[in-house]
C-alpha positions as CSV (number, residue, x, y, z in Angstrom):
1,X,63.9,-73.0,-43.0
2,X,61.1,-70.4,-43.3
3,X,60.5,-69.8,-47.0
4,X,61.5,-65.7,-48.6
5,X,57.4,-65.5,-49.1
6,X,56.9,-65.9,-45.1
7,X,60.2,-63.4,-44.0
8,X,58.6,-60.4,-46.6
9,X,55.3,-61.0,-44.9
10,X,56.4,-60.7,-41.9
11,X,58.8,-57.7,-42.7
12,X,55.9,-55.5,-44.4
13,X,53.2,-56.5,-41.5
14,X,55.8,-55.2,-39.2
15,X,56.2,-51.8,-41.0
16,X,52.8,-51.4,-41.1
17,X,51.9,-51.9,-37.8
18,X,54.7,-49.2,-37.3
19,X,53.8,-47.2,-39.0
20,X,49.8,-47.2,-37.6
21,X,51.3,-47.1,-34.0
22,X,53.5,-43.9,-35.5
23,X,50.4,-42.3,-36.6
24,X,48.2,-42.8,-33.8
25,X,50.9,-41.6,-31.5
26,X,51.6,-38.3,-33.7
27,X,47.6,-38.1,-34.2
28,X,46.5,-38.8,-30.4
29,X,47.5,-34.8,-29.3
30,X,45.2,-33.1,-32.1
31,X,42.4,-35.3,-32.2
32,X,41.6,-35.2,-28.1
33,X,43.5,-31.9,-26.9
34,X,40.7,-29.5,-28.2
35,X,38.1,-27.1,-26.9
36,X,34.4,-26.8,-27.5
37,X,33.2,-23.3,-27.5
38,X,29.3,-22.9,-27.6
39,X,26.8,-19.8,-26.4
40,X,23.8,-19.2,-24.8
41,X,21.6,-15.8,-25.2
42,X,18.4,-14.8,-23.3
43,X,17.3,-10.9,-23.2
44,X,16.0,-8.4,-20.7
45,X,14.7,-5.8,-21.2
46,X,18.2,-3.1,-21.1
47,X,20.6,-5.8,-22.1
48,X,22.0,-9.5,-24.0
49,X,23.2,-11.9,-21.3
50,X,25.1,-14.3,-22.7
51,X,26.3,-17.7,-21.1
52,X,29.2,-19.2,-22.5
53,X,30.4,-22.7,-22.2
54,X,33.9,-23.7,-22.8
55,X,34.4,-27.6,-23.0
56,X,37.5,-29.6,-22.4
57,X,37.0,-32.8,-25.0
58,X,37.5,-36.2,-23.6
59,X,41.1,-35.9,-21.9
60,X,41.2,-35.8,-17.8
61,X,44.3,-33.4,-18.6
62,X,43.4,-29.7,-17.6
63,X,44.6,-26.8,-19.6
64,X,45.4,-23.3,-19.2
65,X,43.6,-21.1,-21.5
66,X,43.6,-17.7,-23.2
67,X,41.4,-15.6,-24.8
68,X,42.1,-14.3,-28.3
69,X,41.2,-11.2,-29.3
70,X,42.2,-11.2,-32.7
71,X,39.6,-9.4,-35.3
72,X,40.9,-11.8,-37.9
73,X,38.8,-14.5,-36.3
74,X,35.8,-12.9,-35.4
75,X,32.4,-13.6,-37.2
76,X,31.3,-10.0,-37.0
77,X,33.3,-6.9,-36.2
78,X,30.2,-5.5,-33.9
79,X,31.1,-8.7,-31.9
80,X,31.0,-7.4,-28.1
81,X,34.6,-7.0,-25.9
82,X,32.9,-6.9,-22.3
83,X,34.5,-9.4,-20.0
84,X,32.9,-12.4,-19.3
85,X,32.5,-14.3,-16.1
86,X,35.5,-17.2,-14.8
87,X,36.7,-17.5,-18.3
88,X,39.4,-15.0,-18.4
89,X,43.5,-15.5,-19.3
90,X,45.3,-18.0,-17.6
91,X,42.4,-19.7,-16.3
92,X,42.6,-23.5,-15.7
93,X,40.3,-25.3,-18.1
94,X,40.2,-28.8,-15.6
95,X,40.0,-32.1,-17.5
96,X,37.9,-35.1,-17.7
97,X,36.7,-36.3,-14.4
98,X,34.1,-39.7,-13.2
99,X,33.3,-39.7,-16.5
100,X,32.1,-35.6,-16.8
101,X,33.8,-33.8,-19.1
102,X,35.8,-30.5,-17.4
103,X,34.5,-27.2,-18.4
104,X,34.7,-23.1,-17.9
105,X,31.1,-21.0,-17.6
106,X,31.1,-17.9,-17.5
107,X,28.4,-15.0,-18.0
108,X,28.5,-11.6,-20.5
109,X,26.5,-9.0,-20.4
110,X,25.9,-6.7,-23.9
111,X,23.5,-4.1,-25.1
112,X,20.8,-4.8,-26.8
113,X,22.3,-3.5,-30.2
114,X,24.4,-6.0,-30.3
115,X,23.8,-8.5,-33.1
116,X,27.0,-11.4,-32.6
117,X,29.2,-12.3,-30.1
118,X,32.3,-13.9,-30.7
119,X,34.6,-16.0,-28.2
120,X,38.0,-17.9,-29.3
121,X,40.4,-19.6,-26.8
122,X,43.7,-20.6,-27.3
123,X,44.3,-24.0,-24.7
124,X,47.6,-25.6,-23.5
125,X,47.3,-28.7,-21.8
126,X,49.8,-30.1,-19.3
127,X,51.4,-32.4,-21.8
128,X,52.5,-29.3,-23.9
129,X,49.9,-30.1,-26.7
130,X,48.4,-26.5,-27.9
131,X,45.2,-26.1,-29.6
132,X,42.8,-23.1,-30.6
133,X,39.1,-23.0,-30.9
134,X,36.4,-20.4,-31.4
135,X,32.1,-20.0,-31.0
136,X,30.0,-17.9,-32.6
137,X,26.1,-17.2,-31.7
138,X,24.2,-14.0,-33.3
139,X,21.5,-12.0,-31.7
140,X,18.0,-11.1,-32.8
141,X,16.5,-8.2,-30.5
142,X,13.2,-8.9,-32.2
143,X,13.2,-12.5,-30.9
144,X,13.8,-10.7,-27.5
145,X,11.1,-11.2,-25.2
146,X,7.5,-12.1,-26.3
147,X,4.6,-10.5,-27.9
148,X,2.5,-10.7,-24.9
149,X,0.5,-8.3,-23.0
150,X,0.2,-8.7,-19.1
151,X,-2.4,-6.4,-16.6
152,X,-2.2,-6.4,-13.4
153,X,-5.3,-4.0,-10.9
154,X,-5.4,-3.2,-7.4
155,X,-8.3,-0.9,-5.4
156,X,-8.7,1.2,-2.2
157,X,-11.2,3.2,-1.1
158,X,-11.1,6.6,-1.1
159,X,-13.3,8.2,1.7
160,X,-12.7,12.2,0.8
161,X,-14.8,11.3,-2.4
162,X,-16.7,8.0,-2.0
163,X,-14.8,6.3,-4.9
164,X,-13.1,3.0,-5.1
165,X,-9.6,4.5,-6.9
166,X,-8.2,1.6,-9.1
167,X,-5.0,1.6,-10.0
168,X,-4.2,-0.5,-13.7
169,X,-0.4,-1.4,-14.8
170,X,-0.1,-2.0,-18.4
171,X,2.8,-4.0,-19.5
172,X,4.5,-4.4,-22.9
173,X,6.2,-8.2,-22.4
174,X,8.3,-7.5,-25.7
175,X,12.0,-5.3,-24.6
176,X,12.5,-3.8,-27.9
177,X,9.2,-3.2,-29.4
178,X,6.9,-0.5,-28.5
179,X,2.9,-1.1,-28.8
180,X,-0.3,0.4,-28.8
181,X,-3.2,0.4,-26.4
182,X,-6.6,0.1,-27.7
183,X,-9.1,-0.5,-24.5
184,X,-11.9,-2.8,-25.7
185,X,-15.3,-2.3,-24.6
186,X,-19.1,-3.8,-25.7
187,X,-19.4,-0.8,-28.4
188,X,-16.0,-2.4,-30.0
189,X,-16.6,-6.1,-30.0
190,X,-20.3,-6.4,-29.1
191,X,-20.0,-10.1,-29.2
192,X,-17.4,-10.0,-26.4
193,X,-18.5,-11.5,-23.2
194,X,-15.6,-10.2,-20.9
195,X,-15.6,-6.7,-22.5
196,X,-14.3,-3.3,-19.5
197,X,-17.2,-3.1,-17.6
198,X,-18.1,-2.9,-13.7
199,X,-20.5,-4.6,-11.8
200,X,-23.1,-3.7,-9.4
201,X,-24.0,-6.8,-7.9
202,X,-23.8,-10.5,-9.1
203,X,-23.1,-10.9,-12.7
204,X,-24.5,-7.4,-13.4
205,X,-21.7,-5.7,-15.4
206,X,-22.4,-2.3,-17.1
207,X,-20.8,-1.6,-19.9
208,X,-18.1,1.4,-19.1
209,X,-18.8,3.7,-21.6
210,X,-16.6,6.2,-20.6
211,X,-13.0,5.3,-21.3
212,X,-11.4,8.2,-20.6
213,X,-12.3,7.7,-16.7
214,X,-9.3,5.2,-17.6
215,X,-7.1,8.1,-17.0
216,X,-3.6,7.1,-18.4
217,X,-4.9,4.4,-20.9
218,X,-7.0,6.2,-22.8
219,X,-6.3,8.0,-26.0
220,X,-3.2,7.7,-28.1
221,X,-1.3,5.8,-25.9
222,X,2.0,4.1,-26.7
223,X,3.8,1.6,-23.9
224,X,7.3,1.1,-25.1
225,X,9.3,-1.6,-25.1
226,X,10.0,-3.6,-21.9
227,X,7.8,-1.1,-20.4
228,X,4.7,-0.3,-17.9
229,X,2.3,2.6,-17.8
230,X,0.2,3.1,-14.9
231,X,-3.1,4.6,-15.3
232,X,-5.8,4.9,-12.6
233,X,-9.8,4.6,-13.0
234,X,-12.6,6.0,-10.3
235,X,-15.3,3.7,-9.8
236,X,-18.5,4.6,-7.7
237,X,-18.7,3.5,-4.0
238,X,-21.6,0.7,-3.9
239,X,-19.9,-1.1,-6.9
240,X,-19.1,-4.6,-6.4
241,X,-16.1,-5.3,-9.1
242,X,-14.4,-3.6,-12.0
243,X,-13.1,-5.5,-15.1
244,X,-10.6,-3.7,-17.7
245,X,-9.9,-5.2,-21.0
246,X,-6.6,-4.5,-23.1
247,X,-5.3,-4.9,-26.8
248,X,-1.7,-3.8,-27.0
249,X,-0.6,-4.0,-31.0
250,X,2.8,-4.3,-32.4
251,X,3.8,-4.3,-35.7
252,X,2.4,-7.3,-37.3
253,X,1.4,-8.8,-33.9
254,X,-1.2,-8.1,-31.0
255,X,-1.9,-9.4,-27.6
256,X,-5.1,-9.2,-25.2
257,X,-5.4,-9.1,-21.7
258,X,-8.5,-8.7,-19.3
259,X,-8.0,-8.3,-15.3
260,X,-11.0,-8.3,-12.8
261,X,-10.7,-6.4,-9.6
262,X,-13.0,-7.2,-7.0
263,X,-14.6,-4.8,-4.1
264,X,-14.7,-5.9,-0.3
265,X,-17.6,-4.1,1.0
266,X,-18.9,-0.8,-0.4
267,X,-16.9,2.5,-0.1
268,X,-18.4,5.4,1.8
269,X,-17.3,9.0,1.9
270,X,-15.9,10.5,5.4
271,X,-18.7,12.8,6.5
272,X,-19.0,14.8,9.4
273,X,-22.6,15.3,11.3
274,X,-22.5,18.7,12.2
275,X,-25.4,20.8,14.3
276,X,-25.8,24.4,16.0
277,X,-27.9,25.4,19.1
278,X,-28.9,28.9,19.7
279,X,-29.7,30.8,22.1
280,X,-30.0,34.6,23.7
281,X,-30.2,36.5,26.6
282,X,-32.6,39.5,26.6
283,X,-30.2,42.0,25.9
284,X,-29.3,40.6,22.5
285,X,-26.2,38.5,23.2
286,X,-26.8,34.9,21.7
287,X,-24.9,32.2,22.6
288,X,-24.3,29.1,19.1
289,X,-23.4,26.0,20.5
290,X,-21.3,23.7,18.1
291,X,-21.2,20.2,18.1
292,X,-20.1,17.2,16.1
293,X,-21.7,14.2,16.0
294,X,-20.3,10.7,18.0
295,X,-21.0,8.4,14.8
296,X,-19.4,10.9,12.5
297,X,-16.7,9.5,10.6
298,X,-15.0,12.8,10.1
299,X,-14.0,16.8,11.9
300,X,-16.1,19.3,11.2
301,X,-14.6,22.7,10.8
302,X,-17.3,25.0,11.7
303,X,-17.6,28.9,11.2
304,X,-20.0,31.4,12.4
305,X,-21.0,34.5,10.6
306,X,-23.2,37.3,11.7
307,X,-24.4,40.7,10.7
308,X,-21.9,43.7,10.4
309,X,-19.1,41.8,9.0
310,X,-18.8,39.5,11.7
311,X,-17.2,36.5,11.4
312,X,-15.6,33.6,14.3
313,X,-12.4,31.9,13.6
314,X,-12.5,28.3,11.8
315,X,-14.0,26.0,14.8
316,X,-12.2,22.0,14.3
317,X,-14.3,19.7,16.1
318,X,-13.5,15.8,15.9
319,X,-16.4,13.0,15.8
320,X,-17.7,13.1,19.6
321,X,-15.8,16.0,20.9
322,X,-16.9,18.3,23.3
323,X,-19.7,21.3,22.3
324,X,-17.7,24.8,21.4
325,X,-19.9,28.0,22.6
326,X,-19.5,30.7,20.5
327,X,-20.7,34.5,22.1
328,X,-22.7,36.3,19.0
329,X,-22.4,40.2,19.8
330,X,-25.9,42.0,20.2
331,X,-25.5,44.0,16.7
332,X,-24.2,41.1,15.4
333,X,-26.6,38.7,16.7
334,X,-29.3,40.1,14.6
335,X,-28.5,37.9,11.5
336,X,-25.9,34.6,12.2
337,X,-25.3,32.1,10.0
338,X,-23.4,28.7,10.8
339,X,-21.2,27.3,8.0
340,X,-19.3,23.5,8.1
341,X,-16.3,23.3,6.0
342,X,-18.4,26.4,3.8
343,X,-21.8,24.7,3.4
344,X,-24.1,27.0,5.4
345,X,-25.9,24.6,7.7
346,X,-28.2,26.5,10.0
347,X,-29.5,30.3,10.6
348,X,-31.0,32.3,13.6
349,X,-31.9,35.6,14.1
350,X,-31.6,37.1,18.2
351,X,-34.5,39.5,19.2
352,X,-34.0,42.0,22.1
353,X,-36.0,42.3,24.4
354,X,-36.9,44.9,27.4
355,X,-35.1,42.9,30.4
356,X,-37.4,42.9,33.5
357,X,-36.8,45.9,36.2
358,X,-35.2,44.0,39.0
359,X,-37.5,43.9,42.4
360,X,-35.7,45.5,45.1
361,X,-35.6,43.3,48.4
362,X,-38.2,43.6,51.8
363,X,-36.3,46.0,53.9
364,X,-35.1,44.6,57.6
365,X,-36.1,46.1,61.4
366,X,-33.2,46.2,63.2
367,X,-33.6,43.6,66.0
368,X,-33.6,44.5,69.7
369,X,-30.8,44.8,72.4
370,X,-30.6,41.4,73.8
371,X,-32.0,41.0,77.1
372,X,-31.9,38.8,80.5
373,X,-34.6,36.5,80.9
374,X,-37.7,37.0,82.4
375,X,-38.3,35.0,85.7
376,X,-41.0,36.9,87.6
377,X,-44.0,35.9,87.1
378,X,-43.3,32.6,86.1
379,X,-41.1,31.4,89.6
380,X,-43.7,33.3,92.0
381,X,-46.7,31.3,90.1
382,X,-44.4,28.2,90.8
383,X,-43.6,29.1,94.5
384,X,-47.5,29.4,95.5
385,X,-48.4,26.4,93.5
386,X,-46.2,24.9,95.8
387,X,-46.8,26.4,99.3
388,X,-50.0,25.0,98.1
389,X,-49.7,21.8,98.1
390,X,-47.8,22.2,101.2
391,X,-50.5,23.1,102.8
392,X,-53.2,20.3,101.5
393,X,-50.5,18.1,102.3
394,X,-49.8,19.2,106.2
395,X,-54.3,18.9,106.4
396,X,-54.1,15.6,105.0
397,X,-52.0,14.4,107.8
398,X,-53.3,16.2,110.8
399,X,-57.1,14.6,110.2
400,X,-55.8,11.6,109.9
401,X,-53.7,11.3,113.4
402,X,-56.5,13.0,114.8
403,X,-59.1,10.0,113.4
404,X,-56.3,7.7,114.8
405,X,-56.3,9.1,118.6
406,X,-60.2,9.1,118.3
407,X,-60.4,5.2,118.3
408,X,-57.9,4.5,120.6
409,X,-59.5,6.1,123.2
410,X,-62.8,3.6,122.3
């Protein structure tokens, strides 16, 4: 028989182990059916982007959730209402799954103003247990980008003047803040080896002493925040590089920046090669012929002028083109000038002259009646010359038979 000791032993370790298995049941629902609300912020330079994470705790039972928008638990009252990104009412939160908790991330978007942002959900899991959790995360525009100056430089050549054009952005890295520009050259910080300069040649760097040929950077210039300023800068033809240097200063902070831009080649100015030949006749009319050179590397646009007022129209004529003859009057021809693109480039003066007094031609006999030919005295010369030789012949022959009868009769 068990003693009264052992049965109230047994009886209390009983109720106690009740009791504990009471409690953890009751206790299980609140202590793992909860969210975790946390925020993320990064800045641009119009707007807050904020990432927020909603977090299922350690249960593989999803949830459906809803957003409360009560003041009464926001941090802030300036707290932003803009809708966020996949967490919205009666989305499902999804539980714990291979050993990853389940979670909701969505994206809001907010001025720059704003200083908090508040989030509260309100979860009910598929076991009926309900549960209600907020985050909080505040917002510092002067933390929002960085106190950092960036320069970027490009060049082309520009052939109407003979000048690499340079074209400088400026760029304030900080969105809120506006700075100032201070361009920084040997006469500022003598001791500066990468002061704005430009270089003719290797490692020869001139000084730029005239910073207003920075034209957009120079003076009381003010880049606000997030923003860019373009400024351009002419630089002669047969330099080899330009190099700009930059301070930009905010309040209590400053940044510097140099950028080197470097020249393929040299840049030449478009130039036409224009020339005029002249010429008259002896009455006074000249003739200017007009022509632009093959190797020219632009038109010339020629104009003649002469005395009197007169004056040709504009005369285009592109590298290599055909001559264009221009006929100069007699009373103009007497002073003419030749202008390309309104640069007088050559002069002549026509003199007229007495013209020679055309020689009239040798006059022509009229030719005689044509006429038979003449056979007279030519055929009777022919016909005795003939009956000559007739003659001789017919002797020839008679003395020889008569030689022949002569020795036959010895």
């Amino acid at each position: 028989m068990k003693s009264p000791l052992l049965h109230r032993l047994a009886a209390y370790s009983g109720s106690v182990l009740l009791g504990l298995a009471g409690v953890a049941v009751l206790a299980s629902p609140a202590q793992a059916h909860h969210t975790t609300v946390t925020a993320k912020a990064k800045c641009t330079p119009n707007e807050w982007i904020i990432t927020w994470t909603v977090e299922n705790w350690d249960t593989d039972k999803s949830a459906v959730i809803t957003i409360v928008d009560d003041p009464a638990t926001k941090v802030d009252e300036s707290s932003p209402d803009t809708p966020i990104t996949n967490i919205v009412n009666g989305a499902t939160l999804p539980g714990k799954k291979n050993g990853k908790l389940g979670k909701l991330v969505g994206e809001q978007r907010t001025g720059l103003d704003t200083t908090t942002a508040d989030l509260t959900i309100h979860g009910k899991w598929t076991n009926g247990v309900e549960q209600t959790n907020a985050g909080h995360i505040a917002l510092d525009k002067s933390e929002c980008g960085n106190y950092k100056a960036d320069l970027t430089g490009q060049a082309a050549c520009d052939t109407e003047t003979g000048n690499w054009k340079v074209s400088w952005a400026a760029i304030n890295k900080h969105y809120t803040d506006a700075a100032k520009v201070t361009i920084i050259n040997q006469a500022a910080n003598p001791n500066d080896p990468k002061f704005s300069a430009i270089e003719f040649g290797a490692d020869n760097w001139q000084p730029l002493t005239d910073l207003a040929s920075v034209v957009g950077l120079h003076g009381d210039v003010s880049i606000p925040g997030g923003g860019t300023i373009q400024a351009t800068q002419a630089v002669p033809g047969n330099a080899t590089a330009v190099r700009l240097k930059l301070r930009l200063n905010w309040t209590g902070s400053a940044d510097t920046q140099s950028r080197v831009v470097a020249f393929e080649g040299a840049c030449v100015k478009n130039a036409p090669k224009p020339s005029a030949v002249f010429a008259s006749d002896c009455t006074g009319v000249a003739t200017v012929t007009l022509m632009n050179a093959k190797d020219a590397t632009k038109a010339a646009v020629f104009e003649v002028k002469g005395a009197g007022g007169f004056t040709s129209e504009k005369i285009t004529i592109q590298p290599g083109e055909d001559p264009v003859k221009v006929t100069v009057p007699k009373a103009a021809a007497t002073k003419i000038e030749v202008f390309e693109n309104g640069v007088k480039i050559d002069e002549y003066q026509a003199e007229a002259k007495e013209c020679p007094t055309p020689t009239p031609s040798p006059s022509v006999s009229p030719s005689a009646p044509p006429t038979l030919p003449r056979t007279g005295t030519n055929v009777t010369t022919f016909v005795i010359s003939g009956l000559a030789l007739v003659a001789i012949g017919f002797a020839v022959f008679m003395l020889a038979r008569r030689r022949r009868l002569n020795m036959t009769e010895v």
